[in-house]
N, C-alpha and C positions, 0 to 999 in steps of 0.2 A: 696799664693804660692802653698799650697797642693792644692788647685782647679786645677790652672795650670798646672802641672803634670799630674793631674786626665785627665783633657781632651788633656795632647798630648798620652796618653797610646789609648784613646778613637779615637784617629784619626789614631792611626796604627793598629788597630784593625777591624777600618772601611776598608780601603784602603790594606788593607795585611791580607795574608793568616797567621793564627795563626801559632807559629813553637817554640818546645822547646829547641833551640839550643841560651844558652847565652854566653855571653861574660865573658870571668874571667878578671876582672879586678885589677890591682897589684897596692895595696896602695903605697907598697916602690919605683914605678915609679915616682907616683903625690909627694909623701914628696921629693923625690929626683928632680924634677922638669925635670925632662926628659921628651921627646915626648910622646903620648901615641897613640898607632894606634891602630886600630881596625884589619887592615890587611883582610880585605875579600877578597873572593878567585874574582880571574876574569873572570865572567862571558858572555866574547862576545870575546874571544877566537873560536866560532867553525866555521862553513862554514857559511858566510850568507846568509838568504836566503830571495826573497822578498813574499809578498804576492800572488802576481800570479803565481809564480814559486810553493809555498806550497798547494796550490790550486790544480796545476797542477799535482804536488806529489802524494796529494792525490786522485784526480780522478782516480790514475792507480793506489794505492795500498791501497784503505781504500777496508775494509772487506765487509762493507756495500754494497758498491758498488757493488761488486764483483759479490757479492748473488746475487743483483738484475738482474744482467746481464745474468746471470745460471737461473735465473727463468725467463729471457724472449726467452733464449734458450731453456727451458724446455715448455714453452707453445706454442712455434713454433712446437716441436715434435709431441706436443698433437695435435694440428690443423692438421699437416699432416696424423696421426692418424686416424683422423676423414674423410680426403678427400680416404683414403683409402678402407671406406666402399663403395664407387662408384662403386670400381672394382670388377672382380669376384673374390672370395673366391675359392681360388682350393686348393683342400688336396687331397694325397695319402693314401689310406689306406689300411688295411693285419691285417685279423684275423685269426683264430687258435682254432678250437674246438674237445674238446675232447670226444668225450660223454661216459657218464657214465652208464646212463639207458635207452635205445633205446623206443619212443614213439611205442604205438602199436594202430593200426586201426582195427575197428572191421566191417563187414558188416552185412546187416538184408538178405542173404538166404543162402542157401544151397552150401557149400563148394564142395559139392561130383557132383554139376550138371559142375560146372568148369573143372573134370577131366572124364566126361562123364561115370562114374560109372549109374548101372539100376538092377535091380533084375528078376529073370528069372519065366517067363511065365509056365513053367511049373509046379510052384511051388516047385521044387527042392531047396534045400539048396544053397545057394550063399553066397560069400564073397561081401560088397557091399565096395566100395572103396573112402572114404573122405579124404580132403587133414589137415591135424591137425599142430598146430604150442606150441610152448613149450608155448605158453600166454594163452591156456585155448580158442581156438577156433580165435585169435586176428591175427591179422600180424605185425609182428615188422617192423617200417620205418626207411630208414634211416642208415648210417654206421657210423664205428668207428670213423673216421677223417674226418674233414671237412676242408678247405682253402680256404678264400677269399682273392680276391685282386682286389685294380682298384683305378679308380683315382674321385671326386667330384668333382662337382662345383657350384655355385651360385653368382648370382645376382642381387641386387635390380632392377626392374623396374621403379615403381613409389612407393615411401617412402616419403611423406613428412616434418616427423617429422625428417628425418634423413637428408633432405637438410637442414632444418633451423637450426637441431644441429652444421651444419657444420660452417652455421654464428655465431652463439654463439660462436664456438672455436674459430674464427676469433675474436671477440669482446673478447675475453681472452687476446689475445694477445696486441691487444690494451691497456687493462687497465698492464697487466705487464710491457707493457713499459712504463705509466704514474706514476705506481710505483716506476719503474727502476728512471727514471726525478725525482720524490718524494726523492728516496734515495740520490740522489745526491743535491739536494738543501739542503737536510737536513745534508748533510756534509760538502757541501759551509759555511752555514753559523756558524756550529762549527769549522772551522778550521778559518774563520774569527775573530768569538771571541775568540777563543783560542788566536789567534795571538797578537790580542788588548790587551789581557791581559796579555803579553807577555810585551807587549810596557809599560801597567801600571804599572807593575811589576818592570821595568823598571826604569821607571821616578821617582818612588817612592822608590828606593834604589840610585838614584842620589839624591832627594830631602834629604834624610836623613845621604846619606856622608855627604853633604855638612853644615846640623846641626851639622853634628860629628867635622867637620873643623873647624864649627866657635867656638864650647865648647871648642874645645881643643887653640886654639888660643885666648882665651878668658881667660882660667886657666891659661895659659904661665903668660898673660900677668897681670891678679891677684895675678901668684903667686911674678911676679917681685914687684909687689907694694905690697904685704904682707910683702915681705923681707925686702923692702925698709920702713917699719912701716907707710904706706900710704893707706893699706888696714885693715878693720875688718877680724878679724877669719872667722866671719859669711859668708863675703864676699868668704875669701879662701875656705870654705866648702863646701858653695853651687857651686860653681863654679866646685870643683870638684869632686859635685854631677851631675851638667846637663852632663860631659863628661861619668861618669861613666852612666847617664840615656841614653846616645846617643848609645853608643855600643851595647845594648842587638838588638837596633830598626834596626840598621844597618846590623846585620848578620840573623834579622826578613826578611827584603827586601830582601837580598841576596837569603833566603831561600824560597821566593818568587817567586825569579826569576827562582830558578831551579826547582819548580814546575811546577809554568805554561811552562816553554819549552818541560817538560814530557808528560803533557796535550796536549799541539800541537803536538808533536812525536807522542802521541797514534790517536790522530786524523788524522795525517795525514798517518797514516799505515806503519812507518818506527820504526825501534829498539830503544828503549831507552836508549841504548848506543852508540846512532849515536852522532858524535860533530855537532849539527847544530846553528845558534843564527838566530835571525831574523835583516832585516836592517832598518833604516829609525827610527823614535820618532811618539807620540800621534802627535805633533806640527805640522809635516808634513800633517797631516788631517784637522787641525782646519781650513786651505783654502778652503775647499771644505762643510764644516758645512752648508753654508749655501746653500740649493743645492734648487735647484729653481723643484717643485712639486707642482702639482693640489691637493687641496684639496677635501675631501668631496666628493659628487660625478662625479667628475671627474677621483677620482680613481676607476682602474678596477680592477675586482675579473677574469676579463677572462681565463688568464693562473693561476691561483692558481691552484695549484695542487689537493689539497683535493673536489674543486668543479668540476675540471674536472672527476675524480676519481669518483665520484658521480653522474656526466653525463653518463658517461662509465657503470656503474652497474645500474642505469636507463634504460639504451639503452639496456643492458642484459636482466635483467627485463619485459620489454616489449614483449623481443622476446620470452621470457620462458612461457609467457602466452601465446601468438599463438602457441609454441609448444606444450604446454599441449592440446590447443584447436585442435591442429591438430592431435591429438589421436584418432575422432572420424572417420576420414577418412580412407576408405579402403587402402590397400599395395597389391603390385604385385611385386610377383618375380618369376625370372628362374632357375630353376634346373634343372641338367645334371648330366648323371652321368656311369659307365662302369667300371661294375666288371669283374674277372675271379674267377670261380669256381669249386672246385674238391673235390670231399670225395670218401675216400676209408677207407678199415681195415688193409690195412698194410702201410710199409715207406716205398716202394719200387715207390719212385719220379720220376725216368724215366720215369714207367710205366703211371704215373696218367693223366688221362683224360679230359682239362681243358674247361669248358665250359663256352663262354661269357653270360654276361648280362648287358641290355645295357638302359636306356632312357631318357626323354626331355621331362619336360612339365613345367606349369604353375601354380603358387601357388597363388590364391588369398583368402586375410584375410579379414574379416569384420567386423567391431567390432559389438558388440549388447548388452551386459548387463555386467556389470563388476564390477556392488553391488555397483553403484557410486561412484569409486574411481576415474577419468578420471573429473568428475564433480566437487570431492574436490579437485584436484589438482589444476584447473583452477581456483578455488576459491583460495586458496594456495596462488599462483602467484601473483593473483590481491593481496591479502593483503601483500605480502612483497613488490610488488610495489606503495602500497600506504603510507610504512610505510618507504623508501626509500623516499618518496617524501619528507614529513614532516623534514627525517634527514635533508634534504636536506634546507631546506629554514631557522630551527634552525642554519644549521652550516655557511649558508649566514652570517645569521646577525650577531654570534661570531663573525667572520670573519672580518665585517664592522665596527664591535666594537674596535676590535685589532689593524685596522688598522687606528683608529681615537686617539685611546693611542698611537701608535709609533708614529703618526704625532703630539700631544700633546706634548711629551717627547721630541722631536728630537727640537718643537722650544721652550722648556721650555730650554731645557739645551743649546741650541744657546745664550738665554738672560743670565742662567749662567755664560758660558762661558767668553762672554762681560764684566759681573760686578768681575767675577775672576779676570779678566786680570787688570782692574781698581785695584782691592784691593792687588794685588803683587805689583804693581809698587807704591800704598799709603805705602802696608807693608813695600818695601825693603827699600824706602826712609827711615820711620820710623826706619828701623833696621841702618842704616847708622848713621843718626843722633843719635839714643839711643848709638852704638856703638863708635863715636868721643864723645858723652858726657860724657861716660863711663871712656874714656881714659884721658880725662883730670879730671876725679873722680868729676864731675857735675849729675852725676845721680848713680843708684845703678845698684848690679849683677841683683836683681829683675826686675826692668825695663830691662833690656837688653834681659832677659830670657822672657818675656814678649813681646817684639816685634820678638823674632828668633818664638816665639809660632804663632803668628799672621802670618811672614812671611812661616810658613812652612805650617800650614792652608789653606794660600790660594793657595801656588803653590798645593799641591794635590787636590785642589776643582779645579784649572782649570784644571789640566791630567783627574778630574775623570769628570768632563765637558763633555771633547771630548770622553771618554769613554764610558758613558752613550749613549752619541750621535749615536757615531760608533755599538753600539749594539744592538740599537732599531731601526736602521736605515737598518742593515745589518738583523733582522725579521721582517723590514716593507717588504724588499728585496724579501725576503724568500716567505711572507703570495701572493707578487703580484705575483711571479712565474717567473721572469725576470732577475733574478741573474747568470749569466756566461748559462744559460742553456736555448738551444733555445724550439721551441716544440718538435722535435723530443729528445730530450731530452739530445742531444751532446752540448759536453762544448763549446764556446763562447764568449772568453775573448774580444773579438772588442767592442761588444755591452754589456760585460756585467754591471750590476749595474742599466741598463737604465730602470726606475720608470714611465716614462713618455708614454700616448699610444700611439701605435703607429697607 
């Protein structure tokens, strides 16, 4: 009988989220023979909701999502960004100089022939007349204030490292939207299993009222033949020992259930004080278990996300090494461009004198030596495209492997589910019989207690059945990339689920 025990604690343990919320149980009820409820609260009170609708919820309010969509908006900006260097670059511009120490020009002859100064022929005394500057024979250039202004402009010509960056931006945005599709399967398929475990949550605090119903229907009716000197003590005690075992497991599942509805409210990006329930049982799934899929390689990896993704940064790759390659090649550009200019030594701006400056020419660059950086670069390139390649055929085969365990799983737990269903309808029968033999005092509380253990065994191995089922079925989903989400990455409830290629 202590084995017993041991393994129904062991099967709610299995099946249920641990939880320290027990039941007080009131001896002076059982010696009084009064009812004993457990009373848990009720849990499918709030709005229900189905799966596609929660699905739906969340595509428009999970965080996840959100981000990804701002980061395909953010790489749209950067590509425009880049088509932007096409045009010409024009700036205004206005400087302002003050000088502090005037530059001074010197020349190699004679100052005094500039202001036609000579010495006289007579030899008479003469003044000879040089023209002298406070620099020590120099000429100061140049005045106090200087003002420019005028307008730039440029060009590229021919750049061709700067068209192919253009596609690279272009291929940015591509893979953030594979992302963006990424982010969203990967919250399809947690608000699925949230949901499912909602459902087993579920079943598994109906499967354990209804052990609560039978102990306690079962003590009523030991303690009438205790009274009636038809029952052992033994009988009486144990009896209302499995009632008082039933209570703790019962406010276990309850507390079960308002976990996982927490778990799906955070996944699906809504308040945790939202009243929501979900509708429908596991039961309503076991119809569709058996879901008719190509095995082996019949299945494709084509929309998987992670290989696309990998396609996507490949195709980057490639083009980042003819970029780099295209470093060798000349560039031509056009510049333009028209100042105005005025210096003077004082701020009298009316007055000032503005003189244009103006021109137009051609810039061309040519590369020649550059200490072989241009040559490692290209080198660069080819090794993270080749070490991209490698990710790439490791993460095939994870992939091929993954999805030969969800196909394992999905029909390991179909035959489960099958021999579940056989052994509830072997158990309940057994519990029926053990319970009329009970009652006419042909068998003991132990057998009786021993078949409710068998029958509650097998109803949670068929819920956890379809469960299992539904979860490796819904990342078989995920791994093909065909789950509610079509390629451009928009949701798709007509088609979605569809496994099969198209």
């Amino acid at each position: 009988m202590k084995t017993k025990r041991i393994g129904i604690v062991l099967i709610s343990c299995m099946f249920l989220f641990s939880s320290d919320v027990f039941a007080q149980f009131r001896t002076d009820s059982l010696k009084s023979g009064s009812n004993i409820q457990a009373n848990p609260s009720d849990t499918s009170t709030g709005v229900l909701v189905t799966l596609d609708q929660a699905l739906e919820i969340a595509l428009s309010e999970n965080s996840s999502v959100k981000i990804a969509d701002k980061e395909i908006e953010r790489t749209g900006y950067a590509k425009k960004g880049t088509y932007a260097s096409l045009f010409p670059q024009v700036n205004l511009t206005g400087t302002y100089q003050r000088t502090i120490k005037k530059q001074v020009m010197y020349m190699d002859f004679d100052m005094s022939k500039l202001t036609g100064g000579s010495s006289s022929e007579s030899g008479s005394s003469s003044t000879s007349t040089t023209t002298t500057t406070p620099s020590g024979g120099g000429i100061e250039i140049g005045r106090w204030n200087t003002y420019d202004g005028g307008v730039s402009a440029n060009i590229p010509l021919i750049n061709a490292q700067l068209w192919k960056s253009i596609r690279i931006s272009g291929i940015d945005v591509e893979l953030a939207v594979e992302k963006a599709r990424s982010s969203r399967l990967d919250m399809v398929t947690e608000v699925k299993q949230s949901y499912y475990a909602v459902l087993l949550a579920k079943e598994a605090l109906k499967v354990y009222k209804d052990v609560y119903d039978n102990a306690v229907t079962n003590f009523e009716q030991t303690q009438k033949r205790y009274n009636a000197q038809k029952a052992s003590e033994l009988d009486y005690t144990r009896a209302k020992s499995t009632v008082a075992s039933a209570i703790p497991n019962v406010y276990d599942a309850e507390s079960s259930v308002i976990l996982a509805l927490w778990q799906l409210k955070a996944v699906m990006g809504v308040g945790l004080d939202r009243n929501i329930d979900v509708s429908g049982s596991l039961s309503d799934y076991s119809e569709h278990m058996f879901y008719d899929i190509h095995r082996n390689d019949s299945v494709s990896l084509d929309y998987n996300t992670s290989m696309r993704q990998l396609a996507i940064q490949a195709e980057e790759l490639a083009q980042t090494v003819k970029l780099q390659k295209l470093a060798y090649l000349p560039t031509l550009s056009l510049a333009f461009s028209y100042t105005m200019d005025a210096m003077t030594n004082d701020y009298k701006f009316s007055q000032y004198k503005w003189t244009p400056y103006s021109y137009a020419g051609l810039s061309l660059t040519i590369p020649i030596f550059s200490g072989g950086k241009r040559y490692n670069d290209v080198r660069q390139a080819k090794v993270q495209y080749s070490e991209l390649r490698i990710q790439k055929e490791d993460t095939e085969r994870q992939l091929r492997i993954a999805v030969r365990q969800y196909l394992n799983t999905m029909e390991t737990k179909m035959k489960s589910y099958s021999s579940s269903l056989d052994a509830v309808a072997t158990a309940g029968k057994a519990y029926d019989i053990a319970s009329k033999s009970y009652e006419i005092g042909r068998s003991t509380i132990t057998e009786l207690n021993d078949a409710q253990l068998a029958l509650t065994q097998s109803k949670l191995s068929v819920s956890q059945s379809i469960y299992d089922f539904l979860v490796a079925k819904s990342n078989l989903e995920k791994t093909l990339g065909k789950d509610f989400i079509n390629d451009k990455g928009n949701t798709d409830f007509a088609h979605g689920g569809n496994m099969t290629n198209e």
